[in-house]
C-alpha positions as CSV (number, residue, x, y, z in Angstrom):
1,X,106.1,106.3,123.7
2,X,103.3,107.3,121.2
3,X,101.6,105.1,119.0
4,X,102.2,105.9,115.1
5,X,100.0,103.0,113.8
6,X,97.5,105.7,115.9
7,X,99.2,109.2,115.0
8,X,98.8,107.7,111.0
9,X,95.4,106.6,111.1
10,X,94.5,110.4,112.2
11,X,97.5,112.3,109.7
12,X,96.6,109.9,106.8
13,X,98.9,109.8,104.0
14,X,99.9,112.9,102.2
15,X,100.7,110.8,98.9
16,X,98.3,110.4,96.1
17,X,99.9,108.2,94.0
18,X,103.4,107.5,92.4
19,X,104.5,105.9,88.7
20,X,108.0,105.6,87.4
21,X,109.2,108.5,84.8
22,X,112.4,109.4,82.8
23,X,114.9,110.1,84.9
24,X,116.7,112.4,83.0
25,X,113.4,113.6,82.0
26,X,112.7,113.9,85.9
27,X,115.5,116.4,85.9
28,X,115.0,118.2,83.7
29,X,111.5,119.4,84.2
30,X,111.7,119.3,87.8
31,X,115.0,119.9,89.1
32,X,116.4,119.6,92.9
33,X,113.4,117.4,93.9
34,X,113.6,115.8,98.1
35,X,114.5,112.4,98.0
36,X,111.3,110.2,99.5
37,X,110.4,106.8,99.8
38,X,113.4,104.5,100.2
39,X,115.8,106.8,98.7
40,X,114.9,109.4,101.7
41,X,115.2,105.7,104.3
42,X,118.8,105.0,102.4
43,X,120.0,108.5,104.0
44,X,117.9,108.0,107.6
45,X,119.0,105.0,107.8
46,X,120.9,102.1,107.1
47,X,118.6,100.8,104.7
48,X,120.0,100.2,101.1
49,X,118.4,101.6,98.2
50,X,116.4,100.4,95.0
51,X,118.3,100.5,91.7
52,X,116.5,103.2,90.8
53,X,115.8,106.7,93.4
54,X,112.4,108.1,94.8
55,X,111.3,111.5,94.5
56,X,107.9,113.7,95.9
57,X,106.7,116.2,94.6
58,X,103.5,118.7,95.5
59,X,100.5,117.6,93.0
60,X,100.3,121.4,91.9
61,X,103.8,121.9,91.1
62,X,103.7,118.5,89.5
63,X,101.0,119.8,87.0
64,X,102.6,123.1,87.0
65,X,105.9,120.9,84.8
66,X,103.4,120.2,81.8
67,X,103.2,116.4,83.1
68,X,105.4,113.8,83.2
69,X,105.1,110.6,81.2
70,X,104.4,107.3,83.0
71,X,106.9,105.1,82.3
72,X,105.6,102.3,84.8
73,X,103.6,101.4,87.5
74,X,104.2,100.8,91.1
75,X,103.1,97.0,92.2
76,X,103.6,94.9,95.3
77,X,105.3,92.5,95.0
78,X,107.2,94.8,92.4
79,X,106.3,93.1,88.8
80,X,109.8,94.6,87.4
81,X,113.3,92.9,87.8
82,X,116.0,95.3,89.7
83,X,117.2,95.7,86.4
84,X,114.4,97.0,84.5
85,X,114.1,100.4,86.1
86,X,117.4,101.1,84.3
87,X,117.3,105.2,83.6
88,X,114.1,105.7,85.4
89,X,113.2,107.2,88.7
90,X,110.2,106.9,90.7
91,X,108.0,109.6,91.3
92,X,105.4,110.1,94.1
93,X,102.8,112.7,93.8
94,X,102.1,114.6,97.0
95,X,98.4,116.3,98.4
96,X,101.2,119.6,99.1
97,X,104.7,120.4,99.0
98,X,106.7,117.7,101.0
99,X,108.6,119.2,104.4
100,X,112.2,118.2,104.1
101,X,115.2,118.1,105.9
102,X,118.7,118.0,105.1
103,X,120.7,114.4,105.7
104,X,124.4,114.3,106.9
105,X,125.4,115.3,103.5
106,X,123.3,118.4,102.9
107,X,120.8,116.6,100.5
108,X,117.1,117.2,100.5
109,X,114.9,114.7,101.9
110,X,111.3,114.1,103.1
111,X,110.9,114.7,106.5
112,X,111.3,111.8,108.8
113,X,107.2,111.5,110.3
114,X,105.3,112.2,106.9
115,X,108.0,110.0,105.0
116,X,106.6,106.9,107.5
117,X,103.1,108.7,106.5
118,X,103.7,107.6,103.2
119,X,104.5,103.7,103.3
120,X,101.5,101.6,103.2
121,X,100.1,98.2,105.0
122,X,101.1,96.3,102.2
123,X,104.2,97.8,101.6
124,X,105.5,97.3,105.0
125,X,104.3,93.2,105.4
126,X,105.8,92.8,101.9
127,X,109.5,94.5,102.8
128,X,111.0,93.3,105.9
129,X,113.7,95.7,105.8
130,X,112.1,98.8,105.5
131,X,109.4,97.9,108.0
132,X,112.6,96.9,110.6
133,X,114.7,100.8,109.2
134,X,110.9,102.7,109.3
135,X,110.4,100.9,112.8
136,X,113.9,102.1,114.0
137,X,113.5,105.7,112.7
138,X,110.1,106.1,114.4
139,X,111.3,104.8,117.5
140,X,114.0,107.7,117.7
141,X,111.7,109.9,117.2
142,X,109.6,108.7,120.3
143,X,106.7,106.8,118.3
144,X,106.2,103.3,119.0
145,X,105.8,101.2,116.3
146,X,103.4,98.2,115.9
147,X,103.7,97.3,112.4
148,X,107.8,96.7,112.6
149,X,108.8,93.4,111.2
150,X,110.5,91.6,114.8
């Protein structure tokens, strides 16, 4: 197997940052995002999903929309209840356009390597279930992966 703690430290991470929007605002401006983050895990995997669902997006078209709002900030441990990010979605602002694939129901998603690209150190000691999902996706893709919650 190959090493992704080793693969990542040589891809680096392709997102440059990520803020919760408008939803519905979301939509409208920038329709038929890729699901990323945990959203894209929920349909890799049998993680469940946050209240509220992750998007990515390519910095220039993101600019390209006129701008979104911030409507929060992204903190670990998460400063928000599950309940506050009630009509809001989670953006994450990507160097370029984000490869996707399809998932067993024909919905766009972040392609399985540069979605593990994007979850951090912190994220992954914080959240034991996606670091156990991320570590089971990786290793079916041939990677071994250190950082996986046992």
């Amino acid at each position: 197997m190959k090493s992704f703690d080793h693969f990542r430290k040589l891809a680096g991470n392709p997102k440059l940052d990520e803020f919760f929007v408008d939803a519905v605002e979301l939509e409208r401006l920038l329709p038929g995002l890729p699901l990323a983050g945990d959203s894209a895990l929920d349909k890799l995997t049998m993680l469940a999903d946050n209240s509220y669902q992750t998007y990515a997006v390519s910095l220039s078209r993101c600019n390209a929309s006129g701008g979104l709002e911030r409507k929060g900030e992204v903190s670990i441990p998460p400063r928000l209840k599950r309940g506050d990010h009630k009509g809001m979605a989670l953006i994450e602002i990507w160097v370029e356009e984000p490869p996707t694939v399809l998932d067993m129901y024909g919905r766009s998603v972040v392609e399985p390597l540069h979605l593990a690209l994007t979850y951090t150190d912190e994220k992954l000691e914080f959240d034991e279930r996606v670091s156990s999902e991320l570590g089971s996706l990786l290793e079916g893709l041939g990677y071994e992966f250190e950082n996986r919650w046992d």
